[in-house]
Backbone bond lengths (Angstrom), bond angles and torsions (degrees), N, CA, C in turn:
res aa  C-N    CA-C-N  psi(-1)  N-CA   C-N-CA  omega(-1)  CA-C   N-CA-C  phi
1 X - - - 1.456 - - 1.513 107.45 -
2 X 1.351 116.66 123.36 1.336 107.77 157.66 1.671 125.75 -150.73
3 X 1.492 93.06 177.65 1.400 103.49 -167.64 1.438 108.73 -99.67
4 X 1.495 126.62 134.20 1.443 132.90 -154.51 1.712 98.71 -135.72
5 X 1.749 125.61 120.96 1.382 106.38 163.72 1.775 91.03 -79.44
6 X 2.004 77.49 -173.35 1.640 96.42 -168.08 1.279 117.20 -43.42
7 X 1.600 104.36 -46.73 1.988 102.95 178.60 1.124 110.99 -82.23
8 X 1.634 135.82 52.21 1.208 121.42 171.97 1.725 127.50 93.61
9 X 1.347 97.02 -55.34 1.357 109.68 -160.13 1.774 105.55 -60.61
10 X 1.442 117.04 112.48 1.125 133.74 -175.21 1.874 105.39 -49.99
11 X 1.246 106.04 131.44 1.554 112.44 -178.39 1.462 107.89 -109.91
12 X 1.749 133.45 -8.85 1.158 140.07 162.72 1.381 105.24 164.54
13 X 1.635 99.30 165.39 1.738 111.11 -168.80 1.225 115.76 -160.27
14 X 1.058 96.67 133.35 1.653 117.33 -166.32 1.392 128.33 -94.56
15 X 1.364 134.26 114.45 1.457 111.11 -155.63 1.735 99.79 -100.33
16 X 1.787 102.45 113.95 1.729 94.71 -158.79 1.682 82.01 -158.42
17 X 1.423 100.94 132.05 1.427 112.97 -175.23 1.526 110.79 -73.61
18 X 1.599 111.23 72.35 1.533 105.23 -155.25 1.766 89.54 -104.59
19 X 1.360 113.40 172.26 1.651 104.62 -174.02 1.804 91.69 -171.51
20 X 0.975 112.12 144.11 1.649 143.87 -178.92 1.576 110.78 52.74
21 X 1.204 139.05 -8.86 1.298 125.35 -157.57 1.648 117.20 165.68
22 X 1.151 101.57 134.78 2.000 110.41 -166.74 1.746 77.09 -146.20
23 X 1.480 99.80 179.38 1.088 138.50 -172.09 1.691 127.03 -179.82
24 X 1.126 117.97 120.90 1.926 135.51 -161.73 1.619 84.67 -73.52
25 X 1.181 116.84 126.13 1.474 117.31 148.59 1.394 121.57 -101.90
26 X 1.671 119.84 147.54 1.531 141.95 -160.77 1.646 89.69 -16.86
27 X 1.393 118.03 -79.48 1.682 140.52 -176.84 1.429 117.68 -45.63
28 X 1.867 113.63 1.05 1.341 107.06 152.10 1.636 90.16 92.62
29 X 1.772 130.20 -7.18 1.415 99.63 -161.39 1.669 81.33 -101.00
30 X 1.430 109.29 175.64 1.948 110.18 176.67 1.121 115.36 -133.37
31 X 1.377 116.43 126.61 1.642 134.70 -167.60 1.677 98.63 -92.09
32 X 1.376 125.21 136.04 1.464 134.58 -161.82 1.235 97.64 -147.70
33 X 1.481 125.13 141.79 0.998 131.16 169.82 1.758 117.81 -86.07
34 X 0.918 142.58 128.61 1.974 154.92 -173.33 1.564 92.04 -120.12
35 X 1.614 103.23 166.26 0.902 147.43 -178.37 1.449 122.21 -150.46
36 X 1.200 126.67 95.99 1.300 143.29 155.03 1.818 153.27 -48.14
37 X 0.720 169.15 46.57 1.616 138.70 -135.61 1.495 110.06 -84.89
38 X 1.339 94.95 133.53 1.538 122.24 169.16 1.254 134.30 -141.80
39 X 1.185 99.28 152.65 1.932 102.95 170.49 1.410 117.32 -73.51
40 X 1.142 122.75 127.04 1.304 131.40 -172.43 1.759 107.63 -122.51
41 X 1.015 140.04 58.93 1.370 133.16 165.95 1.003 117.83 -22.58
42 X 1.773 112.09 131.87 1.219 95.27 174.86 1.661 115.46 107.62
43 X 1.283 115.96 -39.95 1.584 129.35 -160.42 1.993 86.31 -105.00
44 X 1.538 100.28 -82.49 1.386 127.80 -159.82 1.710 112.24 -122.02
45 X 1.200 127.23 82.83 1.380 137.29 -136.96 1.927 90.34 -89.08
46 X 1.025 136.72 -39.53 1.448 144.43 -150.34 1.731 101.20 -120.54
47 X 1.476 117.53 -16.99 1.392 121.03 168.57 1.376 135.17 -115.53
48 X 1.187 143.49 133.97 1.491 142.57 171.02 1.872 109.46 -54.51
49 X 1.120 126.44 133.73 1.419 134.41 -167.38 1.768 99.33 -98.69
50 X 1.306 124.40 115.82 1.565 120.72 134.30 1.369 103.73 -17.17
51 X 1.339 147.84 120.65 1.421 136.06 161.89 1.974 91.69 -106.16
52 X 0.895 108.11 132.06 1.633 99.76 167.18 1.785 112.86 -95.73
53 X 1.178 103.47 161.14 1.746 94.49 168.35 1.238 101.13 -167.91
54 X 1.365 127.60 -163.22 1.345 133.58 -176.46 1.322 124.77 -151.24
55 X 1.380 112.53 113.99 1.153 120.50 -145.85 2.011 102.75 -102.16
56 X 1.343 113.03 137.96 0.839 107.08 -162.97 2.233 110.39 -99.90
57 X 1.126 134.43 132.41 1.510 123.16 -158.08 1.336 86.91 -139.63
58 X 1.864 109.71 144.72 1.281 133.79 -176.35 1.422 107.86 -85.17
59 X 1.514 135.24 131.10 1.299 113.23 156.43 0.964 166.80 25.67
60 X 1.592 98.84 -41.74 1.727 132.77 -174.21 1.517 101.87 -134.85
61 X 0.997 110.76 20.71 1.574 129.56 159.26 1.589 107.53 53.14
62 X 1.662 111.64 69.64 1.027 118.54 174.90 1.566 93.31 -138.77
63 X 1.968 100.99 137.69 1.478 112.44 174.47 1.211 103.93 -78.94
64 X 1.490 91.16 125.61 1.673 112.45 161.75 0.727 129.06 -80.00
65 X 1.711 136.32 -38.25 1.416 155.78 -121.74 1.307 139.83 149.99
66 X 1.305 106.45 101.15 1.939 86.55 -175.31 1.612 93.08 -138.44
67 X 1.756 81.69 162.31 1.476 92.64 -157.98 2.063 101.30 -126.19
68 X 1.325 130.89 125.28 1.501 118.55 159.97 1.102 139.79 -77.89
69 X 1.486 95.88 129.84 1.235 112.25 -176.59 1.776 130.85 -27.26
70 X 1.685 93.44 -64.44 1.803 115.27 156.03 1.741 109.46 -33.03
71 X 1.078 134.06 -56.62 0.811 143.28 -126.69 1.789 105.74 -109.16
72 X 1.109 95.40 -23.44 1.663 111.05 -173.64 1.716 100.86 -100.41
73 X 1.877 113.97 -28.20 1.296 126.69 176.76 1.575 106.55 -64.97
74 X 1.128 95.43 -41.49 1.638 121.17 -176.14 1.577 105.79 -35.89
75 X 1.195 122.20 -68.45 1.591 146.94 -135.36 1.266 108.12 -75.77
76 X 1.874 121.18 -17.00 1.387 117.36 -163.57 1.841 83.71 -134.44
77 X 1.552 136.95 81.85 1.445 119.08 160.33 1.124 110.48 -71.07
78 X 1.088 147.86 6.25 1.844 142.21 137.64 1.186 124.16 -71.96
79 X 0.907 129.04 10.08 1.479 144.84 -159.95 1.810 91.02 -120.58
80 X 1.758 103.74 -82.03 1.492 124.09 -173.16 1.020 109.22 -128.10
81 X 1.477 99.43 151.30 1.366 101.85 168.02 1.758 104.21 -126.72
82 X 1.158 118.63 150.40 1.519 116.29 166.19 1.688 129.88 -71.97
83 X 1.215 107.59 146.08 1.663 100.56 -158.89 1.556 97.06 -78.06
84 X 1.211 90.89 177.96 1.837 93.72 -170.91 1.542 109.02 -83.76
85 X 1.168 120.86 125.91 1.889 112.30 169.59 1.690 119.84 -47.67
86 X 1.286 105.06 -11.56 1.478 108.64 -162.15 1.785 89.87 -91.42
87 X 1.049 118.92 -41.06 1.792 130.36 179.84 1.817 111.52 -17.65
88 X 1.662 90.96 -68.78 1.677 121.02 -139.50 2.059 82.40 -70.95
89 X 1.289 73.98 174.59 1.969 93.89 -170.45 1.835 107.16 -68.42
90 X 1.058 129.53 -23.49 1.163 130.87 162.55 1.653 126.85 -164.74
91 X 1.414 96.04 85.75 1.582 118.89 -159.57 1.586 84.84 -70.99
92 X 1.272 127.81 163.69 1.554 101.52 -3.09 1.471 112.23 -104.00
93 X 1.738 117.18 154.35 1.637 114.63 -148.43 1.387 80.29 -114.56
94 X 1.540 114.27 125.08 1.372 130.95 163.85 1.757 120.38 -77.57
95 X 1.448 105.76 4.48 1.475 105.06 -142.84 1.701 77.52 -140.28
96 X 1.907 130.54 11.56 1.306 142.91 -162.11 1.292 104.25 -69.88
97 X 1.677 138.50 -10.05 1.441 134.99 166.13 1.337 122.33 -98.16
98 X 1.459 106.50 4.10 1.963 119.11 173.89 1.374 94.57 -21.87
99 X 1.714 122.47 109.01 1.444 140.72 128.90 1.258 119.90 -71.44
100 X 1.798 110.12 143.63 1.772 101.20 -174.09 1.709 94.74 -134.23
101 X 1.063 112.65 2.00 1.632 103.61 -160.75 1.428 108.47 -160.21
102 X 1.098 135.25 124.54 1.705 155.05 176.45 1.335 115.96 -96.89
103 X 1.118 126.12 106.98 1.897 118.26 158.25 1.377 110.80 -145.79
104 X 2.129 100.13 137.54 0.937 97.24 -140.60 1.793 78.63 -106.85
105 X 1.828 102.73 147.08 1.711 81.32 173.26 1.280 120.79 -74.50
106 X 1.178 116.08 161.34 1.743 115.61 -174.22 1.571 102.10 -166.72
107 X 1.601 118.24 67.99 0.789 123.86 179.07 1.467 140.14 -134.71
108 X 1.039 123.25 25.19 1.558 144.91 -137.82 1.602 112.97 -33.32
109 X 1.222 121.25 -24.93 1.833 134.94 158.52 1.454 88.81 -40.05
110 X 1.651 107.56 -81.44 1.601 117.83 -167.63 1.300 121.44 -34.42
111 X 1.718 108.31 -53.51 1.186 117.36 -169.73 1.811 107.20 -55.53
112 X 1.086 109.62 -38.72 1.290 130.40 -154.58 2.134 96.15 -75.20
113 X 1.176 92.07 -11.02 1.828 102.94 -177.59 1.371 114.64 -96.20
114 X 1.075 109.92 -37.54 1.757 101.76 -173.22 1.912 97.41 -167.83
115 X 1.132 127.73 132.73 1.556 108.27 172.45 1.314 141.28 -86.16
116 X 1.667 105.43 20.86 1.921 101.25 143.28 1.374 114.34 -55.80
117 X 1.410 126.24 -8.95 1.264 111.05 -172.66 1.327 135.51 -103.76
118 X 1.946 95.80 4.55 1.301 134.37 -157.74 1.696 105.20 -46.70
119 X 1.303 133.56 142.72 1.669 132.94 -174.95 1.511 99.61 -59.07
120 X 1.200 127.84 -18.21 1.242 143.61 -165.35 1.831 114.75 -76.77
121 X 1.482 99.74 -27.27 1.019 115.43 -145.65 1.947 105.54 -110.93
122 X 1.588 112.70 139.11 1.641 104.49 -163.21 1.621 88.50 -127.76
123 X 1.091 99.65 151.24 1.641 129.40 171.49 1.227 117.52 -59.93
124 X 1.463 173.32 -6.44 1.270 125.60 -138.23 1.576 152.78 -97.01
125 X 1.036 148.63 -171.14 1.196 154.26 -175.65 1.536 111.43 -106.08
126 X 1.420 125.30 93.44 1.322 114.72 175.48 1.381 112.56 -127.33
127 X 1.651 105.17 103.79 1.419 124.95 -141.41 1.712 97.76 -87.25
128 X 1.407 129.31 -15.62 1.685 123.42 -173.42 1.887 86.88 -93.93
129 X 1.336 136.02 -16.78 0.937 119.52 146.85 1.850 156.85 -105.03
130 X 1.039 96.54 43.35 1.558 155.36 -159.81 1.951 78.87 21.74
131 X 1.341 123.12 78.56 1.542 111.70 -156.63 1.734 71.69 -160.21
132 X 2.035 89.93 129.65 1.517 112.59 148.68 1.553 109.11 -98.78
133 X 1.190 122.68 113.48 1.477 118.01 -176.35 1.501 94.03 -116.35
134 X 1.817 103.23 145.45 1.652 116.01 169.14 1.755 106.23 -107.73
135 X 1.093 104.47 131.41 1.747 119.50 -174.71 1.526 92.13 -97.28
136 X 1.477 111.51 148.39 1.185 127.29 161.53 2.016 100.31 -114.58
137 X 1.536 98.13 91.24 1.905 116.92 179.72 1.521 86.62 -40.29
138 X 1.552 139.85 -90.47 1.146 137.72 -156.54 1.397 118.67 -21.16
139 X 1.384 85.12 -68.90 2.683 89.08 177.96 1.420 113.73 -78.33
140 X 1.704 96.02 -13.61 1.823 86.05 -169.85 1.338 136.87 74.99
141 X 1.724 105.53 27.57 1.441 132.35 -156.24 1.551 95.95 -124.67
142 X 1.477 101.93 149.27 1.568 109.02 155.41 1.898 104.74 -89.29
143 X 1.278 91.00 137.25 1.631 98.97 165.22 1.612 115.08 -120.65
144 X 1.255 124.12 -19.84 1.402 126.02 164.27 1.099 120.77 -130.54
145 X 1.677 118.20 142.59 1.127 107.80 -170.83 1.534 100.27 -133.35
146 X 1.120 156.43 162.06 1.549 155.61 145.93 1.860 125.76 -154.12
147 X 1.441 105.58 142.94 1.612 89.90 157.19 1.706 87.26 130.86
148 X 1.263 135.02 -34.90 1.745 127.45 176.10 1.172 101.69 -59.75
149 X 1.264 120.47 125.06 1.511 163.50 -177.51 1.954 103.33 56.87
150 X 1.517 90.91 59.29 1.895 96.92 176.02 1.744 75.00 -145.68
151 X 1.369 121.82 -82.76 1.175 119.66 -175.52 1.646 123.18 -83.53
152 X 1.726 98.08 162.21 1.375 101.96 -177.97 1.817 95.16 -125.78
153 X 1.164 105.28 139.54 1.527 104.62 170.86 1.578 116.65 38.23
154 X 1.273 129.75 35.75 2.055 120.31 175.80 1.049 125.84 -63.80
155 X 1.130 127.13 156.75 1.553 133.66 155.52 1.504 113.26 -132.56
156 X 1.460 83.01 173.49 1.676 98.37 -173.91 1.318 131.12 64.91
157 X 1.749 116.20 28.21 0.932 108.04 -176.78 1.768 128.62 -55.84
158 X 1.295 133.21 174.15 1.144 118.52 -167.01 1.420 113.33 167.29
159 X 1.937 119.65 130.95 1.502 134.06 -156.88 1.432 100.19 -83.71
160 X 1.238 117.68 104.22 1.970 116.40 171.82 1.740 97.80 -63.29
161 X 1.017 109.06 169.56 1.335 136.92 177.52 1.827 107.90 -54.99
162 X 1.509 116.84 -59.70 1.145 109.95 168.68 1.712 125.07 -63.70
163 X 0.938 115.29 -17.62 1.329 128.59 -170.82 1.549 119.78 122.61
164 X 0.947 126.31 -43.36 1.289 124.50 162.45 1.223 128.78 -18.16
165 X 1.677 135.01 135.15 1.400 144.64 -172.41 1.482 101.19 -98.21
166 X 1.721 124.34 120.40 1.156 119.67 159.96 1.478 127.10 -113.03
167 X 1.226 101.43 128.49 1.614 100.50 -173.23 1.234 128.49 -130.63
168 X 1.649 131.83 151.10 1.550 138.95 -162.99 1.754 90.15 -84.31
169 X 1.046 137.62 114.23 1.575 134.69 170.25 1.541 89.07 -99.77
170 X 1.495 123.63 115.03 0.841 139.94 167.54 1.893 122.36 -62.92
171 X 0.908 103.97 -73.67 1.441 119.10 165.14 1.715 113.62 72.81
172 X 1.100 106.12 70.36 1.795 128.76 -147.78 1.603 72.49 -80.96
173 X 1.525 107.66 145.57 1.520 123.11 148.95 2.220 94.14 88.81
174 X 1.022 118.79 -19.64 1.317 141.74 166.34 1.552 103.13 -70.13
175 X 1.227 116.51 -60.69 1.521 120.50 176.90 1.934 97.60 77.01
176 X 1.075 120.61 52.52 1.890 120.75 -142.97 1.748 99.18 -178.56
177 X 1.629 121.92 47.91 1.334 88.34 174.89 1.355 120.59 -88.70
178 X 1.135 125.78 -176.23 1.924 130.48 -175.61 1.809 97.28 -133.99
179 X 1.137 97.26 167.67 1.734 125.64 175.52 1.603 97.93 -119.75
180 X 1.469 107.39 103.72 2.127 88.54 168.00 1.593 97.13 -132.88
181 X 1.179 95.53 163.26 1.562 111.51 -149.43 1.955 74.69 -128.75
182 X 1.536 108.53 127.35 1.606 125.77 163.17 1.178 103.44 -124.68
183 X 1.604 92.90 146.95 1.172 101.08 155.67 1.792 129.17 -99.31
184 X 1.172 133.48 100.53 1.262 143.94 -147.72 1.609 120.81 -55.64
185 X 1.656 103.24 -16.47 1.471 108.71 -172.66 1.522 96.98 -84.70
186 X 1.272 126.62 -40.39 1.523 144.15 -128.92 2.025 90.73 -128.42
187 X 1.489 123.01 -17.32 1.001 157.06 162.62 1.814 88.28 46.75
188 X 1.243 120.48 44.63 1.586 134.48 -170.00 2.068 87.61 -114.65
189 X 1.255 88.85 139.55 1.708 114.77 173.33 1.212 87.36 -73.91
190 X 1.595 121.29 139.30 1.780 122.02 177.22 1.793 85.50 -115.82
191 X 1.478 110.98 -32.81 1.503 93.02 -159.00 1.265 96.73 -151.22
192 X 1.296 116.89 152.56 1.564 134.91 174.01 1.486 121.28 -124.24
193 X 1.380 123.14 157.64 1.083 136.47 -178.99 1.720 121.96 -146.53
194 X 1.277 118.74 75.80 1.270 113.48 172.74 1.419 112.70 -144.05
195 X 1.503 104.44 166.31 1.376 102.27 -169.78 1.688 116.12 -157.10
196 X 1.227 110.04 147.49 1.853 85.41 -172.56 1.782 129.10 -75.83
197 X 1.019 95.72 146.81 1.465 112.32 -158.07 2.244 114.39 80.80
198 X 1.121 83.52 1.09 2.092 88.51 170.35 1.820 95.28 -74.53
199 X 1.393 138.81 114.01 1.228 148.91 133.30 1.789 118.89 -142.51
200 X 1.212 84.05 140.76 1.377 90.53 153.60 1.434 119.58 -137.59
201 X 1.475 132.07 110.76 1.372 136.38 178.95 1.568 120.84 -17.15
202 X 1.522 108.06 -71.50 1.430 133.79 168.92 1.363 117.82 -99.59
203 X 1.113 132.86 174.92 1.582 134.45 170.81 1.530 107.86 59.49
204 X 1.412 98.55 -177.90 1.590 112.58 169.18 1.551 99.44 120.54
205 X 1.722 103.21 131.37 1.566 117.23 -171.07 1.950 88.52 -126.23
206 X 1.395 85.97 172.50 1.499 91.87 -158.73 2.053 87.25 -151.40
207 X 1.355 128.32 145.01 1.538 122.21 -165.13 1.522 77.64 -163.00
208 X 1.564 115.58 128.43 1.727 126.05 150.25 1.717 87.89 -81.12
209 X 1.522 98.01 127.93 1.758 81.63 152.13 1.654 107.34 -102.48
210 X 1.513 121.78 -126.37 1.444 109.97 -122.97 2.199 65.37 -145.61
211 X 0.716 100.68 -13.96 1.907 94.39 166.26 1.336 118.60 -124.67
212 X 1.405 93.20 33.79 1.752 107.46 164.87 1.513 121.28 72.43
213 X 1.260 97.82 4.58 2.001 100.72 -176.57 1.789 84.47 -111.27
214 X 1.801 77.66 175.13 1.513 95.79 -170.14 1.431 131.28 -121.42
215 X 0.887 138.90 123.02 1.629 135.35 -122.63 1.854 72.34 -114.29
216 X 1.537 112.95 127.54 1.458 137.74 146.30 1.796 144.25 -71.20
217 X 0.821 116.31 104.56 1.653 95.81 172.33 1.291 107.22 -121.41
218 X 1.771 106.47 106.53 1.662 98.28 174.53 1.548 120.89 -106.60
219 X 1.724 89.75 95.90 1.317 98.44 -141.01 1.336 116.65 -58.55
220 X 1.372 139.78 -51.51 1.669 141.76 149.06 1.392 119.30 13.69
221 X 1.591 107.15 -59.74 1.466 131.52 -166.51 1.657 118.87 -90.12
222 X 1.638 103.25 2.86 1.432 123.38 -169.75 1.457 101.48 33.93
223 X 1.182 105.50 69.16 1.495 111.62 179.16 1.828 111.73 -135.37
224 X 1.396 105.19 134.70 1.642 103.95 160.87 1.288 135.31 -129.72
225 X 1.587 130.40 115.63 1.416 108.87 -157.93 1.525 94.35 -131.97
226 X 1.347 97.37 161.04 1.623 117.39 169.38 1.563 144.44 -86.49
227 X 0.557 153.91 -6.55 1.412 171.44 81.11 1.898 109.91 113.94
228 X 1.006 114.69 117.56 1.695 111.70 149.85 1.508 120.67 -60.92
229 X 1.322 91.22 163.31 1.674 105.92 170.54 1.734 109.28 -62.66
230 X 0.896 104.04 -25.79 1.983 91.50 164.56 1.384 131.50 -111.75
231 X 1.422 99.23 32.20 1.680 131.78 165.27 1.876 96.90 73.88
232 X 1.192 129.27 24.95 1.534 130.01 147.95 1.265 115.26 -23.17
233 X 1.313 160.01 147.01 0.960 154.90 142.89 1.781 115.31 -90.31
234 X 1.182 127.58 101.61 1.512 129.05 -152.69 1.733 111.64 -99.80
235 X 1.219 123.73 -21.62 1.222 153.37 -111.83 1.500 125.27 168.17
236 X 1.320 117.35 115.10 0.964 107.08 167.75 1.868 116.82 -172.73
237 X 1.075 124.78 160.70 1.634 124.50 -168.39 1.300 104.25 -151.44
238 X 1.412 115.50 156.91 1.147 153.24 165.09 1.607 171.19 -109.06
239 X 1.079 127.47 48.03 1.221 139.63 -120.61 1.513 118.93 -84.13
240 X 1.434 97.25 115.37 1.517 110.17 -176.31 1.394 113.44 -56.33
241 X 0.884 142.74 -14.39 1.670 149.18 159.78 1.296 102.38 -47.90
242 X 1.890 109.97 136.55 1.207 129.78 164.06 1.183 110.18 -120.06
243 X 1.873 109.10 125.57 1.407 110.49 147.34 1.997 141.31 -29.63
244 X 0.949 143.55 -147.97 1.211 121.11 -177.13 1.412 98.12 -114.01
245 X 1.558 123.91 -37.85 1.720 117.40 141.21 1.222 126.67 -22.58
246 X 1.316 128.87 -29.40 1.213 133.07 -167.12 1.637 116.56 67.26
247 X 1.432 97.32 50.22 1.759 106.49 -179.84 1.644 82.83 -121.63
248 X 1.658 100.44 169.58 1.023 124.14 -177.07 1.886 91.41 -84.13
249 X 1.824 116.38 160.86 1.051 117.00 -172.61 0.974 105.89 -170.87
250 X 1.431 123.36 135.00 1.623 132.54 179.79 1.347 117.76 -139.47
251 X 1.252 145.30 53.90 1.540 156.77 -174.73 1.484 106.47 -9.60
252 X 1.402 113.16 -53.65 1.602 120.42 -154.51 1.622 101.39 -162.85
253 X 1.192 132.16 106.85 1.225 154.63 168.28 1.404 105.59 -84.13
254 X 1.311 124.86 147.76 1.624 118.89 -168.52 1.679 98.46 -166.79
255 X 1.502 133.80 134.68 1.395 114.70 177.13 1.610 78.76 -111.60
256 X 1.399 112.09 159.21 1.776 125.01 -151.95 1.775 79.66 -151.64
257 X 1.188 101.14 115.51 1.793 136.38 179.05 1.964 87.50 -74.28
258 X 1.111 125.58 139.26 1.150 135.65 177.54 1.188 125.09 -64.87
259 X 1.498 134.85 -35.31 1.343 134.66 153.47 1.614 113.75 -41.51
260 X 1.394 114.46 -16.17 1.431 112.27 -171.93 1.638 118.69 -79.53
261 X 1.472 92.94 -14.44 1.772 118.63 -169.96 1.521 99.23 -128.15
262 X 1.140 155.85 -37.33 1.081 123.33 -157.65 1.897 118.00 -81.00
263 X 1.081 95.12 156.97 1.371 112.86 -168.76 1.608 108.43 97.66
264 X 0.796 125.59 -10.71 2.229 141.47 169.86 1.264 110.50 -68.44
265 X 1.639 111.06 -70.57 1.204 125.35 -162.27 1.375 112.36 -85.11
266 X 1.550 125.32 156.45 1.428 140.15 -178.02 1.256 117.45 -49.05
């Protein structure tokens, strides 16, 4: 893991089996997603498990704390349950807790509405269990769970401004992905976004901006588009860059509000 100013030049680095996605919280410390191997009894009897978790790092890029994923899923079987190894396309999947996406709440309005939204409380995306689950970091518990047999494989899950959860539903082997926006209390789809020929196999980021449309990354298709609330397409780019396949490719699409850059750029 590390820390980079604007030109590059590395400011510290952390040696931490971190993989797809971190996020800075208000207090400056940064929650990262790791990957582990472990024995899990019980799950995968003859194999070591990917365990994912999220490790928590100070400022100055020292681990504080990390917590597993498995293990925090664990704590509520009324909540979740884990999918069966026998299910997936060629069980058994050692790699069956694949996390892709971190968000941490940081919202004190929210908090102040219902307490999934508690400051306490982290987002994630755990795409081999087609499940957006909310952690409460403090107990180390799941308290929300949604998305087995709604989603297939998502990423990027992520807290809009009103509260609402927006997410990339991938839907691999569908050739058909969607953008749907829930609302988590009421746990009802408010809004959709798909369209024919819209997929991306793997990947895909999803951004409300700040004039009510919804910023796309379909990432596969090295593509990024903009969209209104009545699926308009307003906006949109393309990126001449090839993966080493020689496909088009975009990991993480992001629209970046200008206070976020100025004083950097030329």
């Amino acid at each position: 893991l590390l820390r980079l100013a604007f030109d590059g030049t590395p400011l510290w680095r952390l040696y931490l089996p971190a993989h797809h996605h971190l996020t800075e919280r208000t207090d400056g410390k940064i929650a990262a997603l790791t990957r582990r191997q472990r024995w899990l009894p019980g799950v995968l009897a003859d194999l070591k498990v990917a365990d994912n978790g999220i490790a928590l790092v100070s400022p100055e890029g020292e681990l504080l704390q990390e917590r597993s994923i498995h293990d925090m899923l664990a704590t509520r079987p009324d909540l979740f349950s884990f999918l069966s190894q026998e299910s997936g396309a060629a069980p058994p999947d050692p790699d069956f807790l694949h996390a892709n996406f971190v968000d941490w709440m940081d919202r004190e309005d929210l908090a102040e509405r219902d307490p999934i939204y508690a400051l306490s409380n982290v987002l994630v995306t755990v795409r081999d269990q087609n499940t957006l689950a909310i952690f409460d970091w403090d107990r180390g518990e799941v308290v929300w769970a949604w998305g087995q047999g709604e989603l297939l494989q998502p990423h990027g899950a992520g807290v809009a401004a009103n509260g609402n959860i927006l997410v990339f539903d991938n839907r691999p082997g569908a050739k058909a992905s969607r953008v749907l926006e829930l609302d988590p209390l009421s746990r009802e789809i408010v809004w959709e976004y798909t369209r024919e020929g819209f997929y991306s196999e793997t990947r895909g980021t999803v951004q409300r901006l700040a004039n009510g449309n919804t910023f796309i990354g379909e990432s596969n298709d090295g593509r990024a588009l903009e969209v209104t609330r009545d699926g308009e397409v307003v906006w949109e780019y393309r990126t001449p860059h090839r993966n080493e396949k020689a496909q088009p490719a975009a990991l993480w699409i992001e629209r970046l509000q200008p206070d976020r850059v100025q004083g950097f750029l030329p």
